[in-house]
C-alpha positions as CSV (number, residue, x, y, z in Angstrom):
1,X,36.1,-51.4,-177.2
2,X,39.5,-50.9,-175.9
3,X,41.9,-54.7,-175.3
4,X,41.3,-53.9,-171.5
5,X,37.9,-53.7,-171.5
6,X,37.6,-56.9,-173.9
7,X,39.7,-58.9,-171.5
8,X,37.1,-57.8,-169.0
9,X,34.3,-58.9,-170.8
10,X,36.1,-62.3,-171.6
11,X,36.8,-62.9,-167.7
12,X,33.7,-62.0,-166.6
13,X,31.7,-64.4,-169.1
14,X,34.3,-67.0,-167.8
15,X,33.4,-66.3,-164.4
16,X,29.8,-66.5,-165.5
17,X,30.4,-69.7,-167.3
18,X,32.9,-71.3,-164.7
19,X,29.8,-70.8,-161.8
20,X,27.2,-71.7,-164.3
21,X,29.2,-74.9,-164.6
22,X,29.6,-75.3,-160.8
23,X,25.6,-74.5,-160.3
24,X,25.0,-77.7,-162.8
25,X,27.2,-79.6,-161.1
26,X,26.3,-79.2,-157.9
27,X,22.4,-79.8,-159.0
28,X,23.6,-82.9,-160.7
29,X,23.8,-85.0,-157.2
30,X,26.2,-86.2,-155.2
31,X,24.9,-90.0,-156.0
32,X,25.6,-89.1,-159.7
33,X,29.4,-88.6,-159.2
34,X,30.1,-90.6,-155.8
35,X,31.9,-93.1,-155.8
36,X,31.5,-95.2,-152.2
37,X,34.1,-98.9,-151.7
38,X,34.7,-100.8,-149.4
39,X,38.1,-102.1,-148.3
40,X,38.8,-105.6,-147.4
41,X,38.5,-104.9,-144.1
42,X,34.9,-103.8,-144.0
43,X,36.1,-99.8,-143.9
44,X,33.6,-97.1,-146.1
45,X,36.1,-95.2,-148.4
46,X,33.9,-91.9,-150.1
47,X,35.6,-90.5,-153.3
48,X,34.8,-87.3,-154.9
49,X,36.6,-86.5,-157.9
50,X,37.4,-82.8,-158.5
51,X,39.4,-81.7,-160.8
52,X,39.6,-78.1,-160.7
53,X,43.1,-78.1,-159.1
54,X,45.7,-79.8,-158.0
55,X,44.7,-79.9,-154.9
56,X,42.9,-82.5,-152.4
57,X,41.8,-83.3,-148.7
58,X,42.4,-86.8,-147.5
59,X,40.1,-87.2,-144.1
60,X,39.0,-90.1,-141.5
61,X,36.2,-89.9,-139.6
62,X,35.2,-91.6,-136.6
63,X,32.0,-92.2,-135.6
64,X,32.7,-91.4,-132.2
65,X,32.0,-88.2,-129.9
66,X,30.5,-87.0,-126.7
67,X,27.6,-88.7,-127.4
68,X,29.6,-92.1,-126.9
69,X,30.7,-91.7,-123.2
70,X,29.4,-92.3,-120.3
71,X,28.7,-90.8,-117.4
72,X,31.8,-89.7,-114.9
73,X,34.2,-90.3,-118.1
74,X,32.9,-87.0,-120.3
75,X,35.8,-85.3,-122.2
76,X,37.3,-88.5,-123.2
77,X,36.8,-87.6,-127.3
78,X,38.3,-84.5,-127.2
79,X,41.1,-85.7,-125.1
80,X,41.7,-88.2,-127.6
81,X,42.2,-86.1,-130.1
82,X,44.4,-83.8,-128.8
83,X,47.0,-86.9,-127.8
84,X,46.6,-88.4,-131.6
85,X,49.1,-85.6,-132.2
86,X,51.5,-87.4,-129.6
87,X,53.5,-89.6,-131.7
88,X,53.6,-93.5,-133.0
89,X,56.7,-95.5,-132.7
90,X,57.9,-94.5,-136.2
91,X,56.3,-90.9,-135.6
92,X,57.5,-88.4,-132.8
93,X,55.6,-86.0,-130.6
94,X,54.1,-83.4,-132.7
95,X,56.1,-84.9,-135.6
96,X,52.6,-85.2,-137.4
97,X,51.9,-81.5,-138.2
98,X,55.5,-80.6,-138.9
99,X,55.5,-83.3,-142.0
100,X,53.0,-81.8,-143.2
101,X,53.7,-78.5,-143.0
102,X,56.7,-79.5,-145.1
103,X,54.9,-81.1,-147.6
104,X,53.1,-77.7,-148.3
105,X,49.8,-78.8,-146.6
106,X,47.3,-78.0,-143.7
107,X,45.8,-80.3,-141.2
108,X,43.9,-80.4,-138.2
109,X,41.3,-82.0,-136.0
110,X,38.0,-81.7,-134.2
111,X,35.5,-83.2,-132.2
112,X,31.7,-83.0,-131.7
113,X,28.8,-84.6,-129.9
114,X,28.4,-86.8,-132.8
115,X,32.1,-87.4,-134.3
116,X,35.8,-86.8,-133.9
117,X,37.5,-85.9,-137.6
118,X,41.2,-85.4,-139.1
119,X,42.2,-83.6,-142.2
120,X,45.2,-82.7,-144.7
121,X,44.6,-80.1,-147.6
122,X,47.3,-80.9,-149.4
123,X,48.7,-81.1,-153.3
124,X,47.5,-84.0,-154.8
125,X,50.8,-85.3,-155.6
126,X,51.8,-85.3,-151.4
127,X,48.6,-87.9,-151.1
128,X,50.8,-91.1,-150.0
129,X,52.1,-88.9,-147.1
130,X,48.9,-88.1,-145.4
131,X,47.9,-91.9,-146.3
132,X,50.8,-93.3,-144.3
133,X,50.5,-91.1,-141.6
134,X,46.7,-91.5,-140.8
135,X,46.7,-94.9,-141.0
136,X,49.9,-95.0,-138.6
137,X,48.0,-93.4,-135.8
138,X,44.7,-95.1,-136.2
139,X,46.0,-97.9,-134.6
140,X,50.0,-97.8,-133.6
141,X,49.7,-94.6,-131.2
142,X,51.5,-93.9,-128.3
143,X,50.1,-93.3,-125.2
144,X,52.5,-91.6,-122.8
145,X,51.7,-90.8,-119.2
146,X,53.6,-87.5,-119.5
147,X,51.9,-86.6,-122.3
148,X,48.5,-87.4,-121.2
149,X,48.6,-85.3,-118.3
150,X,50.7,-82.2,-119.6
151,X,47.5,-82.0,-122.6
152,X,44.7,-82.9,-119.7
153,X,46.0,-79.7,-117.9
154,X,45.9,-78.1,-121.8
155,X,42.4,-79.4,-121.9
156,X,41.1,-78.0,-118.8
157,X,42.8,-74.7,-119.4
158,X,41.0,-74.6,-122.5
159,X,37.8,-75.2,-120.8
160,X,37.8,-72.6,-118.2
161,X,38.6,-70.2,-120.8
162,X,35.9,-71.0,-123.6
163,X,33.3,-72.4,-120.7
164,X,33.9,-71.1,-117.4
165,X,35.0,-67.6,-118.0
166,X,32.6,-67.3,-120.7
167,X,29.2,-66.3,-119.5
168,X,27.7,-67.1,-122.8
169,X,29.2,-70.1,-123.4
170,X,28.5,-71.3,-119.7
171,X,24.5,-70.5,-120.4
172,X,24.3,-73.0,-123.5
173,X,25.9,-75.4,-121.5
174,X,23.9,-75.5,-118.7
175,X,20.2,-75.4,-120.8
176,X,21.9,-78.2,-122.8
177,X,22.3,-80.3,-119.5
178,X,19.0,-79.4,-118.6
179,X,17.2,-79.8,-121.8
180,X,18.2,-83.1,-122.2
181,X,17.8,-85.9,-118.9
182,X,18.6,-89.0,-120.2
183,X,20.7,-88.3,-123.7
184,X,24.5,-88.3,-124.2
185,X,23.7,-84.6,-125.3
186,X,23.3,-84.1,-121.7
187,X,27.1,-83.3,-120.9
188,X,29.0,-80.9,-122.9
189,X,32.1,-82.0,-125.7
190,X,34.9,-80.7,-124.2
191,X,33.5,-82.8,-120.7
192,X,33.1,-81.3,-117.4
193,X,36.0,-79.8,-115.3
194,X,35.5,-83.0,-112.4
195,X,35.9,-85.5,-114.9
196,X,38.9,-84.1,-116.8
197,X,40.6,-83.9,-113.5
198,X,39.7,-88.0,-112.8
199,X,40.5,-88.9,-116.2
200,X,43.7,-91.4,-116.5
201,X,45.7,-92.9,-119.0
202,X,43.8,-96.5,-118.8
203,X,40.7,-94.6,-119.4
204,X,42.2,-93.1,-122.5
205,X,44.0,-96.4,-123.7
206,X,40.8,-98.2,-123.6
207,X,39.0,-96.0,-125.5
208,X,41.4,-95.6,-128.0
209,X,41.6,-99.4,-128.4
210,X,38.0,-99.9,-128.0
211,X,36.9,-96.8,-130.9
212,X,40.0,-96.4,-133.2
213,X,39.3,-99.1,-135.7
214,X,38.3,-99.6,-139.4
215,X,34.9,-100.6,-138.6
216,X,34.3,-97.2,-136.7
217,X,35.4,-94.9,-139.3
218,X,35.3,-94.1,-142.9
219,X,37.9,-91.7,-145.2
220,X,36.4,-88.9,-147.8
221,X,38.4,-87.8,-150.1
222,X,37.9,-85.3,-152.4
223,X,40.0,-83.7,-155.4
224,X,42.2,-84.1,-158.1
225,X,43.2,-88.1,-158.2
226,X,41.9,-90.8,-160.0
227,X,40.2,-93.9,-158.0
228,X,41.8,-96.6,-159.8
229,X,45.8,-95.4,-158.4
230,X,44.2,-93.8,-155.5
231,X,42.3,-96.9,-153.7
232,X,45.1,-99.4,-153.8
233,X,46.9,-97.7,-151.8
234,X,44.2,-96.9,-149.1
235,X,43.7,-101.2,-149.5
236,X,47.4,-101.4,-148.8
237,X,47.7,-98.7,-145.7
238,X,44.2,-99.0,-144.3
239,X,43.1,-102.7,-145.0
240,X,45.8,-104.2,-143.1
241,X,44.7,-103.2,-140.1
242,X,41.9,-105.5,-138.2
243,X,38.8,-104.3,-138.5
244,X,37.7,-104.9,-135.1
245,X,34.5,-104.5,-133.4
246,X,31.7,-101.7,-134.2
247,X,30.8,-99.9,-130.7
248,X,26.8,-100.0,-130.3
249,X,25.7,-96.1,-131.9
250,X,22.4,-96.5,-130.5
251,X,22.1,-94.3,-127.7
252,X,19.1,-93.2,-125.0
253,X,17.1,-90.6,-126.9
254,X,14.9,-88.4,-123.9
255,X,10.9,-88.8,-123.8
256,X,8.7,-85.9,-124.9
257,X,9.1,-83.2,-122.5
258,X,5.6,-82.4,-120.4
259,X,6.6,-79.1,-119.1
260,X,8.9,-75.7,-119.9
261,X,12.3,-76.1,-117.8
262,X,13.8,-72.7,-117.0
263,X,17.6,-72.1,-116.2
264,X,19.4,-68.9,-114.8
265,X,22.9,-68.4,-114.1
266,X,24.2,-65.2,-112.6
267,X,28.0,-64.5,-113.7
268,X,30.0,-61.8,-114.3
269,X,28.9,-60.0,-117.6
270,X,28.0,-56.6,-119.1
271,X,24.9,-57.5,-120.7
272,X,22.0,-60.3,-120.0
273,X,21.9,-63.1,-122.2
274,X,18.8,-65.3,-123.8
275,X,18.9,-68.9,-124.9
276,X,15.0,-71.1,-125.8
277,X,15.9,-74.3,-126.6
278,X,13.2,-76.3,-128.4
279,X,13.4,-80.1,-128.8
280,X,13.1,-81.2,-132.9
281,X,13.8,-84.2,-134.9
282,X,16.8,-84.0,-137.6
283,X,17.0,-85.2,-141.3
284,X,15.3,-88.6,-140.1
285,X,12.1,-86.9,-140.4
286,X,10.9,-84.7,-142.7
287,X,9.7,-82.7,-140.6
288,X,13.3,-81.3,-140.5
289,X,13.5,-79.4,-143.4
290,X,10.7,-77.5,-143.1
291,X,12.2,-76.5,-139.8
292,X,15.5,-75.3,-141.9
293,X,12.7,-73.3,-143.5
294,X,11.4,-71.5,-140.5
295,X,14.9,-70.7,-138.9
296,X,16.2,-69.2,-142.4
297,X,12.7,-66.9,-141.9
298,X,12.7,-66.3,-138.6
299,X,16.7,-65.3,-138.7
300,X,18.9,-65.3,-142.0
301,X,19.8,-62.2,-142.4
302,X,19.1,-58.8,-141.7
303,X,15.7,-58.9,-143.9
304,X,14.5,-61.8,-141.5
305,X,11.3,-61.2,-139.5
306,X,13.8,-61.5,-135.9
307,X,16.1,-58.9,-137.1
308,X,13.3,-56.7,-138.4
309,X,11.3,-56.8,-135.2
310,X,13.3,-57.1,-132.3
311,X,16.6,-54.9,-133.5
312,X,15.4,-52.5,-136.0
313,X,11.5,-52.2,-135.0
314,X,11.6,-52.7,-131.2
315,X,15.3,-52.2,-130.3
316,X,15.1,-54.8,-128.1
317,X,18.4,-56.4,-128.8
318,X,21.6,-56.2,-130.6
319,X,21.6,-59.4,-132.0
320,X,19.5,-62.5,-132.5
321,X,19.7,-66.4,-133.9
322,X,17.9,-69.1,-134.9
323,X,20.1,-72.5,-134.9
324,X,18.6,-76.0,-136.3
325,X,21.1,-78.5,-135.6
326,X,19.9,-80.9,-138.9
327,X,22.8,-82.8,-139.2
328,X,22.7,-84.5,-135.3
329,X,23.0,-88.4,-135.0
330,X,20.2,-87.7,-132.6
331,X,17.4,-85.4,-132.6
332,X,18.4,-82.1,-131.1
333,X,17.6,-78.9,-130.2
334,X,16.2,-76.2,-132.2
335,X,17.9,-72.5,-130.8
336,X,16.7,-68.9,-130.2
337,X,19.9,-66.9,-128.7
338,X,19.9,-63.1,-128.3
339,X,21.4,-60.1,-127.1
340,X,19.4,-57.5,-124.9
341,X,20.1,-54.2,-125.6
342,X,21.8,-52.4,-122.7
343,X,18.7,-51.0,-120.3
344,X,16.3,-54.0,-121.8
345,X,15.7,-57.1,-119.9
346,X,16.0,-60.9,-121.7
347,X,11.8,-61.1,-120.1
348,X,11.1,-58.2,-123.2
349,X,13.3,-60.2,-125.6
350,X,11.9,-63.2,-124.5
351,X,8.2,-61.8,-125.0
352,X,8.9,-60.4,-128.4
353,X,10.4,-64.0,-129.7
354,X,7.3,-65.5,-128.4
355,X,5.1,-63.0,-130.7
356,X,6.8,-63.6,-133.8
357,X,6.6,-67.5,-133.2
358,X,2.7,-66.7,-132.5
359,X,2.7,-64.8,-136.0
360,X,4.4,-68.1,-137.7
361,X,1.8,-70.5,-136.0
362,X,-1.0,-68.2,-137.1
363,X,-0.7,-66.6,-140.0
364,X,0.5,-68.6,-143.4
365,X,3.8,-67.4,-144.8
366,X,3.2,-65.2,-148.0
367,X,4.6,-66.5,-150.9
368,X,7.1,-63.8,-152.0
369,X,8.9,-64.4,-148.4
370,X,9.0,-68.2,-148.6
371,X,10.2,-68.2,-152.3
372,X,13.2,-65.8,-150.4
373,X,14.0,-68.2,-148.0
374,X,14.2,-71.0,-150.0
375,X,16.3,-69.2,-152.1
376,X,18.7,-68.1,-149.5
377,X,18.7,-72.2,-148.2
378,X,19.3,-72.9,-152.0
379,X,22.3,-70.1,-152.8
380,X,24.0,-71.3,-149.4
381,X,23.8,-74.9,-150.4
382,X,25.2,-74.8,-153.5
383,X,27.8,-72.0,-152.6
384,X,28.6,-74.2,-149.6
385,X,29.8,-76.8,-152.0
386,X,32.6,-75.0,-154.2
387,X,35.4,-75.8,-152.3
388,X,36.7,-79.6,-151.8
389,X,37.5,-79.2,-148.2
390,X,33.6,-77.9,-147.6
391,X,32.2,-80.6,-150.1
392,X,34.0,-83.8,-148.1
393,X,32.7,-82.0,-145.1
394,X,29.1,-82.2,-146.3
395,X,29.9,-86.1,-147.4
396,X,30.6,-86.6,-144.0
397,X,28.5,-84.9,-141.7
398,X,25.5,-86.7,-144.0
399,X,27.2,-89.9,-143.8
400,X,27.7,-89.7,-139.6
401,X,24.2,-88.5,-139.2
402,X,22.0,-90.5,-142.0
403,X,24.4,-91.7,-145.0
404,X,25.8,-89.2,-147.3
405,X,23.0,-89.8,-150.0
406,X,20.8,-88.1,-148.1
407,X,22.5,-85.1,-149.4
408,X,20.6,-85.2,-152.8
409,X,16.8,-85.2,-150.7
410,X,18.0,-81.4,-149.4
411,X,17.4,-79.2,-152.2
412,X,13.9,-80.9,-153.1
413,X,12.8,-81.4,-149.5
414,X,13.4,-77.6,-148.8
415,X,11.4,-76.8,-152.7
416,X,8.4,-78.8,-151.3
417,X,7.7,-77.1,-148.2
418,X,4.8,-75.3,-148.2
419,X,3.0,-72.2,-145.5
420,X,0.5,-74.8,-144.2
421,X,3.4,-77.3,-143.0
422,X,5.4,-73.9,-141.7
423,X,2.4,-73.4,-139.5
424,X,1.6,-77.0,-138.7
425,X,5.3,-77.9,-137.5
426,X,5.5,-74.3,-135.7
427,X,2.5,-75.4,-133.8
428,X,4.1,-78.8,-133.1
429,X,7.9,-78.3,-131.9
430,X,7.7,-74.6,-131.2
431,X,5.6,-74.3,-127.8
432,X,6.6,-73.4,-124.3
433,X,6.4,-77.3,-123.0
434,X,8.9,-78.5,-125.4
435,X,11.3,-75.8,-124.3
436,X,14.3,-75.1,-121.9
437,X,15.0,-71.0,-121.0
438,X,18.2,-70.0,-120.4
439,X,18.8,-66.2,-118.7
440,X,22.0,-64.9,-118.5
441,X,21.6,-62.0,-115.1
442,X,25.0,-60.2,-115.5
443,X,26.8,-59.0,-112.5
444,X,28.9,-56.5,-111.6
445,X,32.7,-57.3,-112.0
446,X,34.2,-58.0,-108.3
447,X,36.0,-54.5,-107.0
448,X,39.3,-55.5,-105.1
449,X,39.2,-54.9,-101.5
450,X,40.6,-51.9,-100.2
451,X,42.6,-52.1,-97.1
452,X,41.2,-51.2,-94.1
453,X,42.3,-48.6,-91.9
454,X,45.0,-49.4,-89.6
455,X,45.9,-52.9,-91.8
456,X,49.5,-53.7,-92.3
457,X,50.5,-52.5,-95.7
458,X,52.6,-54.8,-97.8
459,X,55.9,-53.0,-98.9
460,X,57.3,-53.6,-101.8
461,X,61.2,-54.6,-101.4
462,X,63.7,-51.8,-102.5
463,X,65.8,-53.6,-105.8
């Protein structure tokens, strides 16, 4: 064996070893090496030690998205978010990024129904910069007029170009609104266009004062540090602020539906567009994962019974999902979307759906294509894990939605299921009457007018 082929072979049994390593690790649970505190002030610190590099992310979470506004005010999250960037009185506008850009690191925001969250990836060394900052904004922001409406005309750009101008987008929107009737889940995250447009600045400053406090948020942070120099200085930046008042989380949750609810918008598009939106509980029920189950049979991959039978077999469409939003505060809905191939109509696509979630109700699930899916679940929970930045985002999204313990129930949950509780919850949550239909009829893009004979002609001015 030649000294390159050696140093192969020794890399590739590191590699071997390195993810044998991370595989026991990872089974090991997150309760095993977790360590969750408390500052003085009541806020939830979550610590992950990692190692593996000099690297870490330092993130806060607030417990605080569309779901926690009310009617005529939707938007207000998001819009938040985008003015915590604004500037503190030791801070300046869009001084936040630039620092730490300069201190090698990445960072950025987002919002959801359920949560608004900021990050920095940085070295582990730069830690005290993204501490300082963080705790800066969460309660010594600046609220300018000039800013708040310069970033509302920002926002409602940004809608009409990822909603309005979308005719996908603009679909799951409206089957959202109608699916649910009295949840927050009702309006969509980014608010609708009437309210942005009635939004003020007292509007924002109240919610900012009401939200933006210790006991509505909690920091993960996962990496390279040691808890015993790391947490006294959280204690010192964090813990002097008050920790004011926890907003109710409890919100209206919509009675069982008694009928299917159909929705059809006609925009602008080259091809039709499905969406079957079916109401289902999320990891406060068991019931849950074996509904992770069914979506990684029905549509992981292109061996999945959907991809097999309505693009290869049928050529019905050009592509089709299944989406199980698990990690909701509040149960949510579980998604078909799909594609009609061009000269099919979404009523065949939505026929041939229907079929294969007859076969699933009928017909057990053999054993070789369960062991596959929850292998697939298994490969993608583990691999989802082997970056920091993806394991304080699993902390967190368990924390917002259950309590990140409930990490270490996935892997045995999804083990347990078995083809009679596939065909039992199938039969349960997957029926027309617990459904909203969304059909996406495309039309023809609008032809300019020509002028009409004998119309003045507009010249263009010789330069």
């Amino acid at each position: 064996m030649t000294h390159s082929a050696k140093a192969k072979g020794g890399a590739a049994v590191l590699l071997l070893l390195a993810c044998l390593l991370f595989t026991l690790e990872a089974r090991a649970g997150m309760d095993e090496r977790v360590v969750e505190t408390v500052l003085s002030n009541g806020m939830k610190v979550i610590l992950l030690e990692n190692h593996k590099a000099p690297m870490l992310t330092f993130q806060v979470w607030y417990r605080l998205g569309s779901r926690n506004e009310v009617w005529g005010k939707t938007g207000l999250s998001h819009m938040l978010e985008h003015m915590m960037f604004k500037g503190t009185q030791k801070i300046g506008p869009e001084e936040f990024s630039r620092i730490i850009q300069e201190q090698g690191g990445v960072n950025n925001a987002f919002t959801s129904q359920d949560l608004t969250a900021y990050f920095e990836n940085l070295s582990a060394d730069r830690v005290d910069v993204a501490i300082e900052l963080e705790a800066d904004r969460m309660r010594n922001l600046l609220l300018r007029e000039s800013d708040f409406r310069t970033e509302r005309m920002v926002v409602m750009e940004e809608r009409r170009l990822r909603t309005e101008d979308s005719p996908k987008a603009y679909l799951s929107e409206q089957v959202e609104a109608t699916a649910f009737q009295t949840s927050p889940y009702h309006w969509p995250v980014i608010g609708w266009m009437r309210d942005l447009a009635d939004l003020t600045l007292e509007d924002l400053k109240a919610y900012y004062q009401a939200h933006y406090n210790p006991s509505n948020a909690f920091l993960v942070v996962v990496g390279d540090f040691k808890k015993e120099a790391l947490l006294p200085k959280i204690e010192q930046a964090f813990g002097a602020h008050s920790s004011g008042t926890a907003p109710n989380q409890e919100k209206n949750v919509d009675p069982p539906q008694l009928g299917e609810r159909r929705v059809v918008v006609q925009k602008e598009a080259r091809l039709p567009f499905l969406v079957m939106g079916y109401h289902v509980p999320n990891l406060r029920e068991p019931d849950s994962y074996v509904l992770e189950l069914i979506a990684a049979l029905l549509a992981k991959g292109k061996s999945s019974r959907l991809y097999q039978s309505l693009v290869r077999e049928k050529r019905l469409a050009l592509d089709v999902a299944a989406d199980h939003s698990l990690l909701s505060r509040d149960p949510n809905l579980f998604s078909f979307t799909a594609t009609p191939l061009p000269g099919k109509e979404a009523a065949e696509v939505e026929r041939a759906l229907d079929e294969e979630i007859a076969r699933l109700q009928r017909e057990p699930v053999g054993k070789y294509e369960l062991e596959k899916a929850k292998n697939q679940l298994e490969a993608a929970f583990i691999s989802g894990q082997d970056a920091i930045f993806k394991q304080a985002m699993l902390l967190a999204q368990h924390e917002i939605a259950l309590g990140w313990k409930a990490i270490d129930q996935y892997l045995p949950s999804i083990r347990k299921v078995s083809p009679e509780e596939i065909q039992r919850v199938a039969s349960r949550y997957l029926i027309p009457q617990n459904r909203t239909v969304g059909v996406l009829v495309p039309l023809p893009p609008k032809e300019e007018k020509a002028p009409q004979p004998g119309s003045p002609v507009q010249k263009q001015p010789v330069r």
